[in-house]
C-alpha positions as CSV (number, residue, x, y, z in Angstrom):
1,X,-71.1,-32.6,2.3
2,X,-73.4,-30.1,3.9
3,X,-72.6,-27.1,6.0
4,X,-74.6,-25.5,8.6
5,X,-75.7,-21.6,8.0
6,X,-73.2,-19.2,8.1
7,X,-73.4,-16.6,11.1
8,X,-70.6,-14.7,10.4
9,X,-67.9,-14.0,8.0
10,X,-64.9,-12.0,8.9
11,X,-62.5,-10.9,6.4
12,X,-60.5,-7.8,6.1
13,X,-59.1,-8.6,9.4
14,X,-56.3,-6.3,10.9
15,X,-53.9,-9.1,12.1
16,X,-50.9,-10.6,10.8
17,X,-51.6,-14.3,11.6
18,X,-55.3,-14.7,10.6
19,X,-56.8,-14.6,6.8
20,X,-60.2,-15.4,7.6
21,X,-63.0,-16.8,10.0
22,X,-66.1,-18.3,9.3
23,X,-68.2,-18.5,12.1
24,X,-70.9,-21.1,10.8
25,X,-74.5,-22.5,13.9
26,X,-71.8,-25.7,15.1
27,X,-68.6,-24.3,14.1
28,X,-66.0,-22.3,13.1
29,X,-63.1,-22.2,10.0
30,X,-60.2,-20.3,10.0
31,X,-57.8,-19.7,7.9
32,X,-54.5,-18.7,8.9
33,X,-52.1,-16.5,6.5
34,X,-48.9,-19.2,6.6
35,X,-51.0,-21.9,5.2
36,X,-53.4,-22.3,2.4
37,X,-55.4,-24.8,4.9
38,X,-59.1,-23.8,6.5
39,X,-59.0,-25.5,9.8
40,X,-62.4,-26.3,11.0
41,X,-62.9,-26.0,14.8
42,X,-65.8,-27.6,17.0
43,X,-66.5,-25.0,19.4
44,X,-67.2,-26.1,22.6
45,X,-67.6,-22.4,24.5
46,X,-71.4,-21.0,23.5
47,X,-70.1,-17.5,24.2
48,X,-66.8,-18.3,22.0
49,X,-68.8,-15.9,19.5
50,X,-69.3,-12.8,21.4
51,X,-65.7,-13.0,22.7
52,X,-64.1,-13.1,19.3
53,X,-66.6,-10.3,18.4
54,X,-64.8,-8.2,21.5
55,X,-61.5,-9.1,20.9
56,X,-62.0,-8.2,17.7
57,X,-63.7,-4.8,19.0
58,X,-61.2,-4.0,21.2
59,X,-58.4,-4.8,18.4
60,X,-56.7,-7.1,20.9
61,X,-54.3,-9.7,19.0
62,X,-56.7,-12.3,16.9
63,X,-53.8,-14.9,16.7
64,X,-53.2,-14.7,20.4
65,X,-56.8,-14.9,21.4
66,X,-57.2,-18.0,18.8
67,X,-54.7,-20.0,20.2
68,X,-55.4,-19.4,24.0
69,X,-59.0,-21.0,22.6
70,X,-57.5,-24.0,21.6
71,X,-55.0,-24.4,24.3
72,X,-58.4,-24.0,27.1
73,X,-60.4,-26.4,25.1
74,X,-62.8,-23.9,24.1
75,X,-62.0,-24.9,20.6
76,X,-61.3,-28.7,19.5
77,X,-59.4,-29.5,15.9
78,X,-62.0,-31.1,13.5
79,X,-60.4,-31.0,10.1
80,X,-57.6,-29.3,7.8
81,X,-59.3,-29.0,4.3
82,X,-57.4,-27.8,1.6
83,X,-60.2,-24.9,-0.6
């Protein structure tokens, strides 16, 4: 399996639904805190980075700005792999 070059990996993160985000060139993973799951995303907004990066900026809620991305389409299911 081969993965594409990672951009950006958040970690520390000040919210209470979201472990970890890997922002990788075609997609991202994320791993939430009430599974042990990484969900890999397609992302299919090319400025879905820099808005993470200001939500994240303006310590807005992470798990509410993930899941309005996936309920717009601006993120699109790919896997669930178990690390």
């Amino acid at each position: 399996m081969k993965f594409s070059k990672i951009l950006k990996d958040y970690t520390d993160l000040e919210s209470s639904a979201v472990d970890r985000i890997v922002l990788r060139e075609d997609c991202v993973e994320i791993q939430f805190k009430t599974s042990k799951h990484v969900y890999k995303y397609d992302i299919k907004d090319e400025n879905w980075g820099n808005s993470l990066q200001e939500c994240l900026d303006n310590k807005e809620s992470l798990g509410k700005f993930l899941n309005n991305s996936i309920k717009q389409g601006n993120l699109e299911l790919i896997s669930k792999i178990l690390p």
